[in-house]
N, C-alpha and C positions, 0 to 999 in steps of 0.2 A: 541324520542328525536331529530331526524335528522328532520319530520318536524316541531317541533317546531323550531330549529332554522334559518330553512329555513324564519319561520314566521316572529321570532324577532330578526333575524341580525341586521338589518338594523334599528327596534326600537332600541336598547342596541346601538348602536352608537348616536343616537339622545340622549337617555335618559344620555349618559356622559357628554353630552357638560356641561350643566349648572354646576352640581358636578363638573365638573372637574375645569372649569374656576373659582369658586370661592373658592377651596380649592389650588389651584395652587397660585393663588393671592393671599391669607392670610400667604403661606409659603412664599410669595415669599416679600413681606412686611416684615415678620419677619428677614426674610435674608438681605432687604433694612439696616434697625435698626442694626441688627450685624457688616454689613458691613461697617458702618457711613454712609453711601450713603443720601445725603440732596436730599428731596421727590422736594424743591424750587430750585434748580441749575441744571443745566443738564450741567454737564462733563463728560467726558469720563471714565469709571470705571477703576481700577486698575484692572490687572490682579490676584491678590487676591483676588479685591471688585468681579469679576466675576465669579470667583471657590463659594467664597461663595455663591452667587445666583443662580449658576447651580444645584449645589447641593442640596439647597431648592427647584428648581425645581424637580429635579429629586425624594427626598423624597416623595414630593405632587405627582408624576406621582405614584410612586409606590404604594403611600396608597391609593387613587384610583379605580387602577385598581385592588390593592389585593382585596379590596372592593368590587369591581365591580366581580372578579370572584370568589369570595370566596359565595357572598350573593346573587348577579344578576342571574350570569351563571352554581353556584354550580361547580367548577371546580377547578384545584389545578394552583398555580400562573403559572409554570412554564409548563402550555401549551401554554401559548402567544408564545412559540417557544425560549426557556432557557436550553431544552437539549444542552451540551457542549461536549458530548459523541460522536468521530470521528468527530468533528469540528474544528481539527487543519487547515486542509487546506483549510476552510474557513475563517480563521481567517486571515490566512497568503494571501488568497488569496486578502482577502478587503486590505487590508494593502498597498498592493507593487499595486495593480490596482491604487488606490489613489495618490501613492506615484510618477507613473508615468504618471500619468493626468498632476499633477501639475506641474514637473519636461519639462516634453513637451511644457506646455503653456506655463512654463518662460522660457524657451532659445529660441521655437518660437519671443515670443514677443521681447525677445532680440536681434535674429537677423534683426528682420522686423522693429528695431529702435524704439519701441513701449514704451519702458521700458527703463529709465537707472539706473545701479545700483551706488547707492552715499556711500552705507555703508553697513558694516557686524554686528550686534551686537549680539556676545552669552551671555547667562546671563542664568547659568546652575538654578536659581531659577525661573527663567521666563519660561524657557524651562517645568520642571517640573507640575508650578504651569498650565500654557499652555493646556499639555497631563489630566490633570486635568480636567478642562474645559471642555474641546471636549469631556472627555470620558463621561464625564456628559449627555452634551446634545446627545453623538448618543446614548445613551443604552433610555434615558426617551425616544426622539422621537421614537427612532424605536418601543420602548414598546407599545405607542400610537398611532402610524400609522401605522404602520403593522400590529404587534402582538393584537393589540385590533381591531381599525378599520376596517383593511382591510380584518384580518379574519372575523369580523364580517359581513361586506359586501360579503364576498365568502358565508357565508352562507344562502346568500338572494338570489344572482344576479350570472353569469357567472364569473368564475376568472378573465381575461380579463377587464371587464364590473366594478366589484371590485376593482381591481387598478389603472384602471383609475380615478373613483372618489374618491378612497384612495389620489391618485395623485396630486389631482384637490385640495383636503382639506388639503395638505398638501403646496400646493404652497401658498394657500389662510392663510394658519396658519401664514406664513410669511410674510402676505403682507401690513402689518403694517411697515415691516424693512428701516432703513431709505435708500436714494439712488434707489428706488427702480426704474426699466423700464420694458417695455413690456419684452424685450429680459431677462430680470433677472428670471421676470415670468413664461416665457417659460422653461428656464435654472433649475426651481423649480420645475415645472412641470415634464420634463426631468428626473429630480436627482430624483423624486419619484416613476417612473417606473421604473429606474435603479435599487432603494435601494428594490421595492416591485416584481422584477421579477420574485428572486430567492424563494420568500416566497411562491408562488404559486405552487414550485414542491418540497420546502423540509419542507417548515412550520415552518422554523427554522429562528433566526433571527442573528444568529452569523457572517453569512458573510454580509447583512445590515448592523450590528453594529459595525465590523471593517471598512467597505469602505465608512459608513460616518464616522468614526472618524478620520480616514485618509485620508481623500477630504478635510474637514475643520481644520487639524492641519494642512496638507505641505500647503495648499494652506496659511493657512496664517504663516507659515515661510518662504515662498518663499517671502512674504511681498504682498499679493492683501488683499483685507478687504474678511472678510465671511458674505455673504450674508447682505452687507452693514456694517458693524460695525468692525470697527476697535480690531486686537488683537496683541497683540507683534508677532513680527515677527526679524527674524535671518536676514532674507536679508530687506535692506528699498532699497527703489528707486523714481524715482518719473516719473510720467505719459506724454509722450511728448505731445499728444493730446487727450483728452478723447473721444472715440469711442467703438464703438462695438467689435473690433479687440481684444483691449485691457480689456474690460468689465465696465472702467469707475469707480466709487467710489462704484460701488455694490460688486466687484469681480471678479476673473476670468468665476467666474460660470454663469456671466453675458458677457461672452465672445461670437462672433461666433464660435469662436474653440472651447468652452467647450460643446455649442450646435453638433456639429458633430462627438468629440469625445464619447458624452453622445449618441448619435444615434450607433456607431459604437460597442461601447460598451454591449449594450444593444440588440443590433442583436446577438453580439458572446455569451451573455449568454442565449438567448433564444435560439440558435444552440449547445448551449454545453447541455444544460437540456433536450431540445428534442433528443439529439441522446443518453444520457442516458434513459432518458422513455423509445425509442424505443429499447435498447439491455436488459431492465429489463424484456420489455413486448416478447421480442421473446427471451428470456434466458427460 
């Protein structure tokens, strides 16, 4: 078994692309039609129109990959990494990491005159409908980038070597988003070995799946757009010049501070993981 899937990691990632793209797109058309969303006008969706669309996304991720491992891989869904069992404290951990990314970049950018704030709006339906949203997109992405991809890739190629081009297709999965810059790219990039680090020493996807859903909820209540696209947000503001500093209309993730703090970040969990390995492996 171990060499076969040495053999065909790396085919079962190629062989999803197509299945996936066209079953993701006929949910997500369907979601279109529920939504009223007109296919001839491009407005900005409601935060409704959005839940519902995530959520068609996510059902199309799921059936998929059940798919995919139920008939592909012969394996039970919840080895993509769905164990929840002593996963409190990654839970909590993604949460409040996120929580203080984003909390950093906006009083940074605040004091550096970057940002000013014009207004507060809570709108405890927006709020709601919001943590909807985001919960949507981090449990499908991380399902498909991690838990499918990037294992699949471990089982070809070096861990390392695996997340980087788990990385790589995950910056590129985005690169359609509107706003888009080198430096966003990068920022993509970055958030992919951030979210696939932890995945390489516990195979689990629960603290990925809290710390993107709490990068892209505060970031966009702080009020910056999520990886270009605008969502309700608690604080508005508006931008004094658009720059790198600030991240411009992509988001903070398109930041230079989000680039350094994602650098920083990403060394402490590869220092926390290696000094547990090393007290497992001399216990």
């Amino acid at each position: 078994m171990e060499r076969y899937d040495q053999k065909m990691g790396w085919i079962r990632v190629l062989l999803l692309i197509f299945p996936y793209v066209i079953i993701v797109g006929i949910f997500q058309i369907i979601g279109y039609i529920i939504a009223g969303i007109s296919f001839e006008e491009e407005l900005q969706p409601t935060t409704t129109q959005s839940f519902i669309i995530t959520i068609a996304t996510l059902l199309a991720t799921l059936t998929v990959l059940y798919l995919f491992m139920r008939f592909v891989e012969k394996r039970k869904f919840k080895e993509l990494g769905l164990k929840i069992k002593d996963r409190g404290f990654d839970l909590l951990a993604g949460i409040i990491i996120g929580l203080v990314v984003m909390a950093t970049g906006f009083f940074l950018l605040i004091v550096l005159d970057e940002i000013n704030v014009e207004n507060f709006n809570l709108d405890l339906e927006e709020v709601l409908l919001s943590i909807g949203v985001f919960t949507a997109v981090s449990i499908s992405e991380e399902l498909l980038c991690r838990g499918y991809i990037q294992r699949n890739l471990m089982y070809s190629f070096n861990n390392y070597i695996a997340l980087i081009i788990s990385s790589l297709l995950f910056a590129l999965a985005h690169s359609f988003n509107p706003n888009l810059s080198w430096i966003a790219l990068a920022g993509l990039f970055g958030a992919g070995i951030l979210l696939g680090l932890s995945y390489i020493y516990t195979k689990n996807l629960w603290f990925p799946i809290s710390l993107h859903f709490s990068w892209n909820l505060f970031q966009a209540y702080f009020g910056f757009n999520v990886s270009g696209q605008e969502f309700y947000s608690i604080v508005e503001f508006n931008i004094a010049e658009e720059n790198i500093l600030n991240g411009r209309k992509f988001g903070f993730e398109a930041s230079i501070f989000s680039l350094i703090l994602q650098i920083a970040l990403i060394l402490l969990i590869f220092r926390y993981y290696q000094k547990r390995k090393n007290l497992s492996e001399n216990s």
